[in-house]
Backbone as XML, in Angstrom:
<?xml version="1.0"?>
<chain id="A" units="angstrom">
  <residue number="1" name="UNK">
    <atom name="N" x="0.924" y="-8.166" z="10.540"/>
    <atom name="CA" x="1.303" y="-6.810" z="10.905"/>
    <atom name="C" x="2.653" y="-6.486" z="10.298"/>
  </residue>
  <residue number="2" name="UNK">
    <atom name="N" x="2.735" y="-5.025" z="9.784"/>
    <atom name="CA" x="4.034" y="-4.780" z="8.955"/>
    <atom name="C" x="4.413" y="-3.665" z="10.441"/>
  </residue>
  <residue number="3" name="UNK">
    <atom name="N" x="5.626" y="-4.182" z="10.418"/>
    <atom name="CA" x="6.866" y="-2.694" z="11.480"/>
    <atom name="C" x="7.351" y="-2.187" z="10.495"/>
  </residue>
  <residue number="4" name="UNK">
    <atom name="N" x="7.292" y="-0.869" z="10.562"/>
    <atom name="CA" x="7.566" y="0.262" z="9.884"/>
    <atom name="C" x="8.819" y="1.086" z="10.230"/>
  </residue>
  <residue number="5" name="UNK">
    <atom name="N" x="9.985" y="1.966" z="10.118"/>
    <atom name="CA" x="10.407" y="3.281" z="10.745"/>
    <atom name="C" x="10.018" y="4.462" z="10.265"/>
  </residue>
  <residue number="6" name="UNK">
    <atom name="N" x="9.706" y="5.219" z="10.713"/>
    <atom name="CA" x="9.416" y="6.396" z="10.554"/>
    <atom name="C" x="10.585" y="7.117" z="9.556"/>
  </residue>
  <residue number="7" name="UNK">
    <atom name="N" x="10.796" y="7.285" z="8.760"/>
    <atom name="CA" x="11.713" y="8.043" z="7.688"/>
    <atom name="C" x="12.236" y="7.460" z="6.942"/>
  </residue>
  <residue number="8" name="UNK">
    <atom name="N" x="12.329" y="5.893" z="7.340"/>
    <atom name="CA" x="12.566" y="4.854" z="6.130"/>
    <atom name="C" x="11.946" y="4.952" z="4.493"/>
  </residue>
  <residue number="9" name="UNK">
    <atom name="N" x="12.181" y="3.863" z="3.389"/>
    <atom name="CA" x="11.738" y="4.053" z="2.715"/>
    <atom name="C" x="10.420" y="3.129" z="2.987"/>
  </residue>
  <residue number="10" name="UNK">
    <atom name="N" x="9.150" y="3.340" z="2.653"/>
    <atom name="CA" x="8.367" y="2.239" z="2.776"/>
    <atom name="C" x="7.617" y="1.295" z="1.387"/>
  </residue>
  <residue number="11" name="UNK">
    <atom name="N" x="8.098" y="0.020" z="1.486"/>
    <atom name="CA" x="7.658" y="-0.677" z="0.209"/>
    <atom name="C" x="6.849" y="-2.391" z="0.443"/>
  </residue>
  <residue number="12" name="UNK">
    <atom name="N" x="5.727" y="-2.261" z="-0.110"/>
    <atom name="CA" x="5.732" y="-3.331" z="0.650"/>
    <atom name="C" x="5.025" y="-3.998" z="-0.743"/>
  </residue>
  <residue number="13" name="UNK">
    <atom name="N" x="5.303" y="-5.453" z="-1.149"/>
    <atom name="CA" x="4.918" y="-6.165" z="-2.127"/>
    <atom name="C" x="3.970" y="-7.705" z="-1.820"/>
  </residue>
  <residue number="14" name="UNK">
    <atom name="N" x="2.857" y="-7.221" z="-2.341"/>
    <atom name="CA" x="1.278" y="-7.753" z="-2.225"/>
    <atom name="C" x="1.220" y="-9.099" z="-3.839"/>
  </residue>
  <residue number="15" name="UNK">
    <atom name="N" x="0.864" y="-9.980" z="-3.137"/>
    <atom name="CA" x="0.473" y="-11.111" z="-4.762"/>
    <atom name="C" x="-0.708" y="-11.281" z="-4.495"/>
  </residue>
  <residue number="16" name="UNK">
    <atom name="N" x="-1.234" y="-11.308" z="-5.808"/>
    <atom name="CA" x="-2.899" y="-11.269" z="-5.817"/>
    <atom name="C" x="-2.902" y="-12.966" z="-5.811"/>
  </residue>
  <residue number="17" name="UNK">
    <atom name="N" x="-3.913" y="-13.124" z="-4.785"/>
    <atom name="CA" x="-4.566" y="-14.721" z="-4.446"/>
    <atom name="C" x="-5.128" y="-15.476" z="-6.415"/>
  </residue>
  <residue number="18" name="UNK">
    <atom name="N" x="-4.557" y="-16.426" z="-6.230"/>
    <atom name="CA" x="-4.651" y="-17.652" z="-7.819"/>
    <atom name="C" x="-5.889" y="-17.783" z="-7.824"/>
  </residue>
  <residue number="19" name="UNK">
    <atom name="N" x="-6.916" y="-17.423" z="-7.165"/>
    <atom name="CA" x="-8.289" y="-17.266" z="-7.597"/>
    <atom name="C" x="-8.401" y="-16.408" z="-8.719"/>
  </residue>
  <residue number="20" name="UNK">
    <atom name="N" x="-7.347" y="-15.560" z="-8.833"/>
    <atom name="CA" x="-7.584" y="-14.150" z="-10.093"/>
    <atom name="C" x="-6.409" y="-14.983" z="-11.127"/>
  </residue>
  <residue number="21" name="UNK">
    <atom name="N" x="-7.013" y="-14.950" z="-12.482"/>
    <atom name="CA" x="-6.593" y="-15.694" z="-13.731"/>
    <atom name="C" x="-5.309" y="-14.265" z="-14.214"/>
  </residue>
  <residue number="22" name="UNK">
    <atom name="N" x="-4.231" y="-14.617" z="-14.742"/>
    <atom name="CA" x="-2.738" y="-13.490" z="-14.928"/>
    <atom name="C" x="-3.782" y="-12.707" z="-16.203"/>
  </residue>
  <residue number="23" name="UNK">
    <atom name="N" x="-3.352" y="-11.743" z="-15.375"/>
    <atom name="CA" x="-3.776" y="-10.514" z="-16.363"/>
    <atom name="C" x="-5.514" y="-10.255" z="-16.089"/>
  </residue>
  <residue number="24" name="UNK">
    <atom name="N" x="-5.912" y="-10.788" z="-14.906"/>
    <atom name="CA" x="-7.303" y="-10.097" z="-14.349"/>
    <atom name="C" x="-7.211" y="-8.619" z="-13.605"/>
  </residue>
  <residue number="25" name="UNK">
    <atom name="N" x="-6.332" y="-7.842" z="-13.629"/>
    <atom name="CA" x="-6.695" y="-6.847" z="-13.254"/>
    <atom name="C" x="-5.985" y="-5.736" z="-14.182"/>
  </residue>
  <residue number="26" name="UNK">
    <atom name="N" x="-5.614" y="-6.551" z="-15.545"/>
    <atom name="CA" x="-5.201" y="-5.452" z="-16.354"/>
    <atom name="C" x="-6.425" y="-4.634" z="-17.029"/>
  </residue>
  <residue number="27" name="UNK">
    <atom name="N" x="-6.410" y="-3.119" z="-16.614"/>
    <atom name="CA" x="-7.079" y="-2.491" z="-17.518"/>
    <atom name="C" x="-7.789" y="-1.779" z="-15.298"/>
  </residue>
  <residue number="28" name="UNK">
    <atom name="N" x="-7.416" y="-1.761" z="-14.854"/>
    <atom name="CA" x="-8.173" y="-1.368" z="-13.495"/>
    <atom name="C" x="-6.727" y="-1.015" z="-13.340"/>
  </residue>
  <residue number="29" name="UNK">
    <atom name="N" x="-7.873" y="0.759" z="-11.852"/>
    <atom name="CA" x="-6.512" y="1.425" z="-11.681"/>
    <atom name="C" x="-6.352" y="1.008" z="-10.338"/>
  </residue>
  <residue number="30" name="UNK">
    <atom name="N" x="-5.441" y="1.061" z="-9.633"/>
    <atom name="CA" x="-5.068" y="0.803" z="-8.383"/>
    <atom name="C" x="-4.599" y="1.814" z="-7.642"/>
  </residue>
  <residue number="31" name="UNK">
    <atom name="N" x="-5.154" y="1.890" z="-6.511"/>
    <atom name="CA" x="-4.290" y="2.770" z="-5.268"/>
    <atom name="C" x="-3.797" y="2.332" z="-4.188"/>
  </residue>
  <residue number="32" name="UNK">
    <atom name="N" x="-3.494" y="2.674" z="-3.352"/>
    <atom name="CA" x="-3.658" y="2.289" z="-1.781"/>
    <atom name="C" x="-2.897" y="3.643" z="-1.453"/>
  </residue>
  <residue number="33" name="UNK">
    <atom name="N" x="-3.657" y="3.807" z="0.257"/>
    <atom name="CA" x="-3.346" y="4.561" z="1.061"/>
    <atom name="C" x="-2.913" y="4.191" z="2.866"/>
  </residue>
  <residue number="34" name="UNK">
    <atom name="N" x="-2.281" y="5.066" z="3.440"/>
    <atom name="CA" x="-1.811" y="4.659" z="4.294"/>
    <atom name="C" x="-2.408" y="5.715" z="5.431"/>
  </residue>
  <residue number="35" name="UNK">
    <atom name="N" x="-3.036" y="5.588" z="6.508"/>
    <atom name="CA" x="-4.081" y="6.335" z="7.173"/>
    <atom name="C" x="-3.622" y="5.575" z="8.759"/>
  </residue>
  <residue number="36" name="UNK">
    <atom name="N" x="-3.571" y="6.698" z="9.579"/>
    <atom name="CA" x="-3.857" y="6.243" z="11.333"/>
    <atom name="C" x="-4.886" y="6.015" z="11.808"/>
  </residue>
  <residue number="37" name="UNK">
    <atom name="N" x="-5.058" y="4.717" z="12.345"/>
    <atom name="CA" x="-5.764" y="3.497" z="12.476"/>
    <atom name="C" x="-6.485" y="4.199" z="14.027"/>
  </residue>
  <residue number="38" name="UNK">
    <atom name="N" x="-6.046" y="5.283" z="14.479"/>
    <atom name="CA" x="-6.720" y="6.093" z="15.340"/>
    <atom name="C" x="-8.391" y="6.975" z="15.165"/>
  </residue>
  <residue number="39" name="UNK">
    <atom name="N" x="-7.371" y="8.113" z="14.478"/>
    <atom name="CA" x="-8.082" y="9.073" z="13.422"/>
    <atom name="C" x="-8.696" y="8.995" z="11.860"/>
  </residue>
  <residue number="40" name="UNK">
    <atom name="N" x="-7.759" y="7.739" z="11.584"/>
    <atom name="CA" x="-7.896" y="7.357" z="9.889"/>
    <atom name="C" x="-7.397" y="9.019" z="9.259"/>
  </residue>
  <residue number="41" name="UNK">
    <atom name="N" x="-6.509" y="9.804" z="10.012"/>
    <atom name="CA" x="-5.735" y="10.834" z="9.269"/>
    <atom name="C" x="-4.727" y="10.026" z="8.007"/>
  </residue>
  <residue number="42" name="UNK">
    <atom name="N" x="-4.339" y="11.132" z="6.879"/>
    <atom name="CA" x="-3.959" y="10.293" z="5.510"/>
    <atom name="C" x="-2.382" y="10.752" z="6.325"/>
  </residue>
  <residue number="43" name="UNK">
    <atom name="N" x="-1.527" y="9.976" z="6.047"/>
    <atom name="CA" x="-0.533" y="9.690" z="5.954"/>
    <atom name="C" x="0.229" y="9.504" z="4.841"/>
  </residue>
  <residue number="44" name="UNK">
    <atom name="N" x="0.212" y="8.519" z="3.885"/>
    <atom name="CA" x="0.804" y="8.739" z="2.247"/>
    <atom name="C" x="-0.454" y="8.254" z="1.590"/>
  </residue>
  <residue number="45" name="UNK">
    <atom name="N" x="-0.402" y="8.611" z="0.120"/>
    <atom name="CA" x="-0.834" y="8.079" z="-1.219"/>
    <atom name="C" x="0.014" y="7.266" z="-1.623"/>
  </residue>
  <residue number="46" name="UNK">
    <atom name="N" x="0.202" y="6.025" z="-1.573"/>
    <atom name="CA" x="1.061" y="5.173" z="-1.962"/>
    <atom name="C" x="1.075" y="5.305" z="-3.461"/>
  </residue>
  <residue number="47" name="UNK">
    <atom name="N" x="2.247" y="4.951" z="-4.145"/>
    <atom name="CA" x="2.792" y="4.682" z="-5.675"/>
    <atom name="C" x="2.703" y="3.041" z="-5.694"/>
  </residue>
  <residue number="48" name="UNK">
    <atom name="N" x="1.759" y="2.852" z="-6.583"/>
    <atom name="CA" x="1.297" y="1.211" z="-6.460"/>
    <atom name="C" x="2.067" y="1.410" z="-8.117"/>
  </residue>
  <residue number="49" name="UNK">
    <atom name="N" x="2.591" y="0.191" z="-8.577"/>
    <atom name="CA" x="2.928" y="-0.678" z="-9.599"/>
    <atom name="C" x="2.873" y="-1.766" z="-9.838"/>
  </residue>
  <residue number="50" name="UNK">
    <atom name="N" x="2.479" y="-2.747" z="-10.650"/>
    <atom name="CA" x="3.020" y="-4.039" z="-11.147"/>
    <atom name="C" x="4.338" y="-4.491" z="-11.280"/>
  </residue>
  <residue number="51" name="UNK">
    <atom name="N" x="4.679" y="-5.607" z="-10.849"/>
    <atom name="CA" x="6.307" y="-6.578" z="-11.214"/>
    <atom name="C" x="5.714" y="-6.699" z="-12.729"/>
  </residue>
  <residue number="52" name="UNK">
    <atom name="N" x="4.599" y="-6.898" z="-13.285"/>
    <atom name="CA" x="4.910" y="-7.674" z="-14.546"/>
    <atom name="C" x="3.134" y="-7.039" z="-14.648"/>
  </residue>
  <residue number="53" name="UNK">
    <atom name="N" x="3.095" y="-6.140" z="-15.797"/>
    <atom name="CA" x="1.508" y="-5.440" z="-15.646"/>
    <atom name="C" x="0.820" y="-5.848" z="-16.876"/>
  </residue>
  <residue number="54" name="UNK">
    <atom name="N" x="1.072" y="-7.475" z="-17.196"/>
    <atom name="CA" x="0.714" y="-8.477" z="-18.027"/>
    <atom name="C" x="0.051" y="-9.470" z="-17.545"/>
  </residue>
  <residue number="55" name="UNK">
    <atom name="N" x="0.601" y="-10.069" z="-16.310"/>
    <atom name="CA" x="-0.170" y="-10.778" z="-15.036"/>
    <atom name="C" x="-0.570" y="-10.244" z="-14.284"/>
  </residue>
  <residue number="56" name="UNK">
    <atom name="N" x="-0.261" y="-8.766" z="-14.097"/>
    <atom name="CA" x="-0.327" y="-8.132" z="-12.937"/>
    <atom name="C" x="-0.767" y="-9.644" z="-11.892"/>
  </residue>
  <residue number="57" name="UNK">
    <atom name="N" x="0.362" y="-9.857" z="-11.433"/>
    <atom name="CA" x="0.334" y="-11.047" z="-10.296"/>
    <atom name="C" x="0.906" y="-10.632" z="-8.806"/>
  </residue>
  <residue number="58" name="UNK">
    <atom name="N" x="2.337" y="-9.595" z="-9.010"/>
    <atom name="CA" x="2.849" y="-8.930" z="-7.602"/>
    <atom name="C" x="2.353" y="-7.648" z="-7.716"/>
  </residue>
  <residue number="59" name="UNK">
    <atom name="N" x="1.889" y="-6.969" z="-6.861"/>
    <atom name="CA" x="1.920" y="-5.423" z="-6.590"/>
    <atom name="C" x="2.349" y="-4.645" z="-5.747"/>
  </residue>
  <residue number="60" name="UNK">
    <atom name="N" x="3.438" y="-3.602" z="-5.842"/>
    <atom name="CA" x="4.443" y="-3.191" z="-5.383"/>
    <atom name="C" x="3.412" y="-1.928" z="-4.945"/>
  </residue>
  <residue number="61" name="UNK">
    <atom name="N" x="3.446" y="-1.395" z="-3.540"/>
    <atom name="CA" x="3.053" y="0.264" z="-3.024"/>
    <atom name="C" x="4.303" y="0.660" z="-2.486"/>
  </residue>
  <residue number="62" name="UNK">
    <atom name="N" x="4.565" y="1.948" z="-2.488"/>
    <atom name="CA" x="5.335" y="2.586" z="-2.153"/>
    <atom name="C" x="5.320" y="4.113" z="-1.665"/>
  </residue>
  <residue number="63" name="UNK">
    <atom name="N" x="6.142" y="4.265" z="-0.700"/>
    <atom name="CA" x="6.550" y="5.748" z="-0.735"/>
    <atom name="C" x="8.044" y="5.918" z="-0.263"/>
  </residue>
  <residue number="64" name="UNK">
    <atom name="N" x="8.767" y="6.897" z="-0.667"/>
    <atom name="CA" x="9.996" y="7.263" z="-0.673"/>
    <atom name="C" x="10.356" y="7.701" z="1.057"/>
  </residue>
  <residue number="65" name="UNK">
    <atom name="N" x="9.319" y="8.781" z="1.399"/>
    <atom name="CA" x="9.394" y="9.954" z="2.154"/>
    <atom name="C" x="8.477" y="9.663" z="3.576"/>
  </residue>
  <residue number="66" name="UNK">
    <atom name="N" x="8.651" y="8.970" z="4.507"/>
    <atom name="CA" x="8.070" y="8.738" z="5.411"/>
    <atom name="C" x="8.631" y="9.618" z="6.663"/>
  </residue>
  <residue number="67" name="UNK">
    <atom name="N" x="9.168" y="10.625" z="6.527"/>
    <atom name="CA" x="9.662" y="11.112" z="7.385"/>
    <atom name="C" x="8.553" y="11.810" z="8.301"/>
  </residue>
  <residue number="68" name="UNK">
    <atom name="N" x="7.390" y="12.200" z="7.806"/>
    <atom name="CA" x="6.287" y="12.828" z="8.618"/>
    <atom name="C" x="4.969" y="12.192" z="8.833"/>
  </residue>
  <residue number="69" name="UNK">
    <atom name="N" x="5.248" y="10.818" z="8.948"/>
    <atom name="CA" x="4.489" y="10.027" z="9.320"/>
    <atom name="C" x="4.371" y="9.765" z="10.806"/>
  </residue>
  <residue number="70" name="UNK">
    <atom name="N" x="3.004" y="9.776" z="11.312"/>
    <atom name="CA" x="2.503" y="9.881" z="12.870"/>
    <atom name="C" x="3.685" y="8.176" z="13.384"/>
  </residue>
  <residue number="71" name="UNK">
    <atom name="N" x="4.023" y="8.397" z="14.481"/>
    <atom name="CA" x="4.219" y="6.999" z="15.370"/>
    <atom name="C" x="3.140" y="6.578" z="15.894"/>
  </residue>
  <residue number="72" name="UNK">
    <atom name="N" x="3.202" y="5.028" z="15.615"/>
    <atom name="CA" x="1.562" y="4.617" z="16.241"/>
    <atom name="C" x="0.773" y="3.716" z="15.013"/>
  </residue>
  <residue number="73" name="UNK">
    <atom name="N" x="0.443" y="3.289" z="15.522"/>
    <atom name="CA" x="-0.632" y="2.378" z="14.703"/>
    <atom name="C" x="-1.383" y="2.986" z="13.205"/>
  </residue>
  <residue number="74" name="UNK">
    <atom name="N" x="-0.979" y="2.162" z="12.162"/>
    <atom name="CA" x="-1.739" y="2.737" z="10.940"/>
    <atom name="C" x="-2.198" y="1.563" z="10.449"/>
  </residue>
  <residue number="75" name="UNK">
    <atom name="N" x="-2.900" y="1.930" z="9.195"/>
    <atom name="CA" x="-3.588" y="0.968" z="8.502"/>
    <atom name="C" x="-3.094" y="1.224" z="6.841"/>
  </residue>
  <residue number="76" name="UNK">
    <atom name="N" x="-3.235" y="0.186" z="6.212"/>
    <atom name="CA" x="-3.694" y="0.306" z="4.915"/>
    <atom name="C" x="-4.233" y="-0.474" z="3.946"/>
  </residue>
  <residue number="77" name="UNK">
    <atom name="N" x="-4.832" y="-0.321" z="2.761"/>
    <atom name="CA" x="-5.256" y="-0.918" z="2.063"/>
    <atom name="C" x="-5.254" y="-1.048" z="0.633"/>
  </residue>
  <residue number="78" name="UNK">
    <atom name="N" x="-5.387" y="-1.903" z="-0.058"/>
    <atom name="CA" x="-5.076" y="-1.171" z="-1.606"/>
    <atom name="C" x="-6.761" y="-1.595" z="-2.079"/>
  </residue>
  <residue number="79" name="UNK">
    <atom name="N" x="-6.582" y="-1.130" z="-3.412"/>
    <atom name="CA" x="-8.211" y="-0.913" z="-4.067"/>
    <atom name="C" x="-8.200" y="-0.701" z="-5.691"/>
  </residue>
  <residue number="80" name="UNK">
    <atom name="N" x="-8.663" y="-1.808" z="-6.164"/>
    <atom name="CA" x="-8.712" y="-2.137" z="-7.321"/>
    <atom name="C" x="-10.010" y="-1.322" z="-8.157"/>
  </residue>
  <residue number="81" name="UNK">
    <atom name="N" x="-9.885" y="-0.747" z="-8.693"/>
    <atom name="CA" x="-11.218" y="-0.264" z="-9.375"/>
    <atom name="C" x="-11.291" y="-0.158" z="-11.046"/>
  </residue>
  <residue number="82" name="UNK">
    <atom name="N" x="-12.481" y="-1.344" z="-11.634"/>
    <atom name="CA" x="-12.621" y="-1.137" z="-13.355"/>
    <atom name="C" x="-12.634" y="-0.402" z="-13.645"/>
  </residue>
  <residue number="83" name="UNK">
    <atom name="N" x="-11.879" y="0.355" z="-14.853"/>
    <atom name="CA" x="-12.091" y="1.387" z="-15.106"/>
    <atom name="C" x="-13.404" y="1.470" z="-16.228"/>
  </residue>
  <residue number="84" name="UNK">
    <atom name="N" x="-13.400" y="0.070" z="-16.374"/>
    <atom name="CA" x="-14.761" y="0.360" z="-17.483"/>
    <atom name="C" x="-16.204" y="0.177" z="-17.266"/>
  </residue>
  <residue number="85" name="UNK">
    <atom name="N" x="-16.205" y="0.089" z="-15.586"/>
    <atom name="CA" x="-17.523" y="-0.090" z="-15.234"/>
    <atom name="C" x="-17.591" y="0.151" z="-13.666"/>
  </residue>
  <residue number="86" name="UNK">
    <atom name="N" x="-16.516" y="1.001" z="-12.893"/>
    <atom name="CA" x="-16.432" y="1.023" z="-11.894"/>
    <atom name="C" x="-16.376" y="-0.167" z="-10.584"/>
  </residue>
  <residue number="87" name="UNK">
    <atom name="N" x="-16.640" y="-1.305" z="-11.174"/>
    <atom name="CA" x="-16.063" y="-2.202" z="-9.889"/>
    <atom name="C" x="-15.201" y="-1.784" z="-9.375"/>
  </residue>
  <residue number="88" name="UNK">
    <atom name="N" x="-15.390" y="-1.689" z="-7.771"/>
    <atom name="CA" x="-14.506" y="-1.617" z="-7.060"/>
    <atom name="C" x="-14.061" y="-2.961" z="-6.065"/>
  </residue>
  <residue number="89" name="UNK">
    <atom name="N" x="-12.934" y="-3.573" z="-5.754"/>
    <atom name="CA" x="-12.734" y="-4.866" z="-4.760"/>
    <atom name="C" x="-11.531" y="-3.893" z="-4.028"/>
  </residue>
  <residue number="90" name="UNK">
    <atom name="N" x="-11.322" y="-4.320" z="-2.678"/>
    <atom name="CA" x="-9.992" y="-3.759" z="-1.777"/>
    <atom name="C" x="-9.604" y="-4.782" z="-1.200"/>
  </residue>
  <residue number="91" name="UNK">
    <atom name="N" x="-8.452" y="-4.707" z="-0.773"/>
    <atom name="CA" x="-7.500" y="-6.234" z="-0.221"/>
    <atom name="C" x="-8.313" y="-5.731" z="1.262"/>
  </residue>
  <residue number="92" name="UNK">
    <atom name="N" x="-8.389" y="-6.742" z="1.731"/>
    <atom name="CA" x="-7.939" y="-6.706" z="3.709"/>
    <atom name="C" x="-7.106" y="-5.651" z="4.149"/>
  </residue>
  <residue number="93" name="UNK">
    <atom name="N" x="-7.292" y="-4.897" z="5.010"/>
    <atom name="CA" x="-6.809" y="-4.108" z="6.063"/>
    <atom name="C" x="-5.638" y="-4.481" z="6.347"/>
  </residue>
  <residue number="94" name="UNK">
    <atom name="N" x="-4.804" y="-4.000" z="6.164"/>
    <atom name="CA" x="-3.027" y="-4.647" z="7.083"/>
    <atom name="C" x="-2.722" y="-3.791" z="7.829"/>
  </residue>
  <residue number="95" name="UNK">
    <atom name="N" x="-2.644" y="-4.162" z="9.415"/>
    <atom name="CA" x="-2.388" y="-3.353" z="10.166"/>
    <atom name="C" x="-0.696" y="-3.178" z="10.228"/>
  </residue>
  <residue number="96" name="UNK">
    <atom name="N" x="-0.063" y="-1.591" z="10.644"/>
    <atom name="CA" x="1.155" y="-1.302" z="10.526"/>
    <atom name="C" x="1.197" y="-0.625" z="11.734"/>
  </residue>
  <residue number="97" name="UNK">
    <atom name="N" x="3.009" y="-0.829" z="11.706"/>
    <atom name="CA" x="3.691" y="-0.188" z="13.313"/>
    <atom name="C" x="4.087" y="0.497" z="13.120"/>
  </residue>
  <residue number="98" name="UNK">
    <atom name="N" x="3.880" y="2.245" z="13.237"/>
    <atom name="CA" x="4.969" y="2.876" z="12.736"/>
    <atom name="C" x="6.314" y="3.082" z="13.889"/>
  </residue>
  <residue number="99" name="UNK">
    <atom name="N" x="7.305" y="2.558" z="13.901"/>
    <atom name="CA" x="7.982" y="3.148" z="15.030"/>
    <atom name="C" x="8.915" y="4.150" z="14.804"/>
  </residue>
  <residue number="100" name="UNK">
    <atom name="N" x="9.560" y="4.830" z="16.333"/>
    <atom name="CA" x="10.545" y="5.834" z="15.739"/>
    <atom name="C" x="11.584" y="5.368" z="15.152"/>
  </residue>
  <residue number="101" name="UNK">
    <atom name="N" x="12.334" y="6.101" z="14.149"/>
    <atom name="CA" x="13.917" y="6.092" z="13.884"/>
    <atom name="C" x="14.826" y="6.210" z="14.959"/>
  </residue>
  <residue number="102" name="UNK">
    <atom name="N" x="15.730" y="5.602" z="15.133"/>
    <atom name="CA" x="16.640" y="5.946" z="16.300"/>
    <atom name="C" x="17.824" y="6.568" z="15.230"/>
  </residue>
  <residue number="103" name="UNK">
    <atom name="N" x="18.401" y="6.141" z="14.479"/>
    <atom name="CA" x="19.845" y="6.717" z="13.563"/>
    <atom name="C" x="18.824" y="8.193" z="12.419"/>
  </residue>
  <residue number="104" name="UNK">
    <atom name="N" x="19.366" y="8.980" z="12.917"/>
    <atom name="CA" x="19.131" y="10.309" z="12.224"/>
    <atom name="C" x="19.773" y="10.695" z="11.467"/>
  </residue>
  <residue number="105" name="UNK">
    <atom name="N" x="19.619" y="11.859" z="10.356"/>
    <atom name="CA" x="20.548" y="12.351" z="9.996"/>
    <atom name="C" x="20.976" y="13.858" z="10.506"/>
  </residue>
  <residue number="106" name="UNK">
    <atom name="N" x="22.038" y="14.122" z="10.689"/>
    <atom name="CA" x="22.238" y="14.946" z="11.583"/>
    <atom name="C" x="22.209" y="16.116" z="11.117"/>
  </residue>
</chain>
């Protein structure tokens, strides 16, 4: 489980399991999204990148702007898809906390 704050930045960095040979998912696009584990309402489109998009071995999601994100339980997932033949594979579900911010800006 990832704890979250609500307006923080959110980043969280994923390594693909050594079952996948460096550079098995070059040429596939990647997403992940971040959805309440209630409603499955969308919450962000994460900004996924590679540390190194040669091994693609770490994968970085992100969003800047969490400020209007529900408190409460979310989910997310990322999702690999060929682009040259549509395979699709998705990591496991990671469940997230979103909690409130207590330090604001005023």
């Amino acid at each position: 489980m990832i704890t979250h704050k609500r307006g923080d930045t959110f980043e969280h960095l994923a390594a693909i399991p050594s079952t996948f040979a460096d550079g098995y998912f070059v040429g596939w696009t990647v997403t992940a999204q971040v959805r309440t584990a209630k409603y499955g309402a969308l919450l962000a489109d994460l900004t996924c990148s590679w540390a190194d998009p040669l091994t693609t071995r770490i994968i970085s999601v992100k969003e800047l702007d969490t400020s209007n994100w529900e408190v409460g339980p979310a989910e997310m997932d990322i999702q690999f898809v060929r682009t040259s033949d549509g395979t699709t594979i998705s990591t496991n579900t990671v469940q997230i906390s979103v909690l409130k911010d207590i330090t604001r800006v005023q």
